[in-house]
N, C-alpha and C positions, 0 to 999 in steps of 0.2 A: 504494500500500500504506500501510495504519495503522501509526505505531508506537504500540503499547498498553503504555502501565507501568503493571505489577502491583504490587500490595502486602496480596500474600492471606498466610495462612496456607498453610504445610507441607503440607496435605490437598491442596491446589489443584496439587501437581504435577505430579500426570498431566495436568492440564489443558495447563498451560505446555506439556510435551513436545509436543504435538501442534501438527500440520503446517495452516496456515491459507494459501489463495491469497494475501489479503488483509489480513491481519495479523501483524504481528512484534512481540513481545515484547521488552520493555528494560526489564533490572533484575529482572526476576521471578523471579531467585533470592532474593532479601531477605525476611524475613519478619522481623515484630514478635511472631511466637508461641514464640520459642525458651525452652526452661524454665530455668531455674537460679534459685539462689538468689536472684537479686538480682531475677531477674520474681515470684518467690512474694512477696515482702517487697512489692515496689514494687503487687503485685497486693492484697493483703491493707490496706497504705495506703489505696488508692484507692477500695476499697469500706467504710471506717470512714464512720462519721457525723459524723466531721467536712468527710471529702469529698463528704456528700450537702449539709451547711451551707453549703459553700463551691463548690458546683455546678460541683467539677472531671468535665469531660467530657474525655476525649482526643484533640486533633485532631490530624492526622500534618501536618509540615512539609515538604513536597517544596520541594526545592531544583535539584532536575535539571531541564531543561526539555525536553531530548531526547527529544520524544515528541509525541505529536499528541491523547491523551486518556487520564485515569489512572483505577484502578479500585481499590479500595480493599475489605476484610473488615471489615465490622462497625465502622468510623472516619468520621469528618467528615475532608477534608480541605481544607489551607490554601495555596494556589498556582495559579499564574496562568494555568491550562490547567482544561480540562472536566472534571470527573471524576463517574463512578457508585459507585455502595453497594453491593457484594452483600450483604445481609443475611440472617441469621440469625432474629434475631427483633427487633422494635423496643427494646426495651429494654436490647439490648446498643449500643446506640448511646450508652447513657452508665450500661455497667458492669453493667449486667443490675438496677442500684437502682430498686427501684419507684418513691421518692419525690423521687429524684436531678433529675429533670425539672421536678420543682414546686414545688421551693422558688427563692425571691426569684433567685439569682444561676443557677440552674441552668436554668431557665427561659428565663431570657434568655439564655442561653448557646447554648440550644438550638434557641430561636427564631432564636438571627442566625445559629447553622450552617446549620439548614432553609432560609433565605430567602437566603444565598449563591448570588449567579447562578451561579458556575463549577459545582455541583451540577447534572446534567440528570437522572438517571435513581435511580432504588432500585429494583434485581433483587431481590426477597422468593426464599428458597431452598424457599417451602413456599404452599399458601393459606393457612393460619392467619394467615402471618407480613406477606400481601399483604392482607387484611382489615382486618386491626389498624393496618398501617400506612400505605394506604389514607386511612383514615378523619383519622390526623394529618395527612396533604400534605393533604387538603379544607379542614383547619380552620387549618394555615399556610403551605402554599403551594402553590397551584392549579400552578402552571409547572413542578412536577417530577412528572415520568413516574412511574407507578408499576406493574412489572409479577412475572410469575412467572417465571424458569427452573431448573429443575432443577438438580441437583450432577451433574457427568458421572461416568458409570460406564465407565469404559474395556473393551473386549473381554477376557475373562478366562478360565480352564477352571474357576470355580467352580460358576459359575451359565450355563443358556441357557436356552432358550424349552423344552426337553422338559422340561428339569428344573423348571421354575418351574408348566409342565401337570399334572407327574406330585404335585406337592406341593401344588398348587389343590382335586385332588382327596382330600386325606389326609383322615383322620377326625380326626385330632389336629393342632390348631393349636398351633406353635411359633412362641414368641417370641422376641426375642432384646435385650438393652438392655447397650450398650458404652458405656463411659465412665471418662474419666480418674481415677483414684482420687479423688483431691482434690476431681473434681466431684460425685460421686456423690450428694451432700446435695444440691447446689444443683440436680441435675438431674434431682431427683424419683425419687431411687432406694428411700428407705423408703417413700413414698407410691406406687409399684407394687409393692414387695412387700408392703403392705397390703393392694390390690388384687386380687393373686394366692390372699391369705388366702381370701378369698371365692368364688375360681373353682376350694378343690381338689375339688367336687363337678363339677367339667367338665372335657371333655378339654382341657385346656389346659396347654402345660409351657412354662415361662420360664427361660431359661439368662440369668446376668448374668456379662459379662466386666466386669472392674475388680479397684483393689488391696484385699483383705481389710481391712489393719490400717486405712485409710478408711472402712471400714461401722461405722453406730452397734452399740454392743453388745446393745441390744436387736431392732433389725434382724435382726441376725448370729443371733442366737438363733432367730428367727420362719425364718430363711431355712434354717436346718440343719435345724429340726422340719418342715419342707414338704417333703412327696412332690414336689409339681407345682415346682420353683426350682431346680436345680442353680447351682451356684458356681465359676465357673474364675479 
C-alpha cells in the first residue's frame, strides 16, 4: 500500500474520505486554503507588482517524510520525496500573474521549480488547463508527465443520469457561475455578465451564486436590468 500526503484545498475532501485498496492518506487534513484575515493581506501582498519584480512564487516546504509520494493544489513543492500538481490552471502556479513568470527572477524561479527531478506528474483538472500546460513541460521539461483527470463528484441525490437526460432535453439552457465573492473580478464574473447582455434575445438564463457587496457597481446595475441573470 501507498502512503499518499495531500496538501489540497478544503474542496478535495470528499476525495480524502474515500476508501482506496491501495492507498492511505497522511496528513490530508491540512490545507493552505483557510480564509482569515491574515491569508486576505498575505494574499493581496503576493499579487502586488512588487511580487511580480521580485518573482515570489510559492513553494510548500514539507518537512514530514512519512509517506511514499506527495501531491500538492496549484504549489511547487520543496522535499525529498516524489510529488505531483493537481492543477487548476497554469498560471496559478505562480499566483494567477500573467507576467509573474517572465520577469528576470521569476523566470528563473520557475524554470528550476519545473526542472526539479522530485516533480513527476501535472494532473490538469480540465483540457484547457492540459493544452496550455502541455505546451510549457515541451519547452522546459520533456520528463514531467502531463495528463487530464477530473474533480471527483461523489454519489449524491442532486443530480443522476435521469435527471441530467430529462435537462439535455430542455429548451432553455441554464447556466450556473459560483464563486467566492472576492473572486468574482478575477474570475471573469463582469465579462459573462456582459456576455449574457447579448444572449437576452435567447433562451438562455444564468443564475450567479456569490457575495453582492463584491460585484462592480456597474455590473450590479446590468445584472438587476436583465430578465435572462438572477442573483442569489
Amino acid at each position: 500500500m501507498a502512503n499518499l500526503f495531500l496538501q489540497f484545498g478544503g474542496f478535495f475532501n470528499h476525495l480524502i474520505k474515500q476508501k482506496f485498496n491501495d492507498i492511505r492518506f497522511v496528513s490530508a487534513n491540512k490545507t493552505y486554503e483557510a480564509v482569515s484575515w491574515k491569508h486576505k493581506l498575505q494574499s493581496r501582498l503576493i499579487r502586488s507588482k512588487l511580487a511580480d519584480f521580485l518573482g515570489i512564487i510559492q513553494i510548500l516546504k514539507l518537512t514530514n517524510s512519512d509517506f511514499d509520494i506527495a501531491g500538492s493544489f496549484n504549489r511547487f513543492v520543496l522535499g525529498d520525496k516524489p510529488y505531483f500538481i493537481y492543477l487548476e490552471n497554469p498560471t496559478a502556479l505562480y499566483h494567477y500573474k500573467l507576467e509573474r513568470n517572465k520577469t528576470f527572477l521569476g523566470k528563473r524561479k520557475f524554470i528550476n521549480s519545473m526542472r526539479n527531478n522530485k516533480l513527476k506528474s501535472i494532473i490538469c483538472m480540465s483540457k484547457a488547463c492540459f493544452y496550455e500546460e502541455k505546451s510549457i513541460v515541451e519547452r522546459v521539461n520533456n520528463l514531467v508527465s502531463v495528463k487530464v483527470i477530473y474533480p471527483l463528484v461523489p454519489s449524491n441525490d442532486y443530480v443522476n443520469s435521469d435527471f441530467i437526460s430529462k435537462r439535455s432535453y430542455s429548451k432553455k439552457l441554464k447556466l450556473l457561475f459560483v464563486t467566492q465573492g472576492s473572486r468574482f473580478v478575477s474570475k471573469s464574473g463582469p465579462e459573462t455578465v456582459q456576455v449574457m447582455q447579448k444572449l437576452k434575445d435567447i433562451n438562455v438564463e444564468l443564475t450567479i451564486l456569490t457575495e453582492r457587496k463584491d460585484i462592480p457597481k456597474e455590473t450590479l446595475k446590468l445584472i438587476e436590468g436583465s430578465s435572462n441573470i438572477n442573483l442569489l
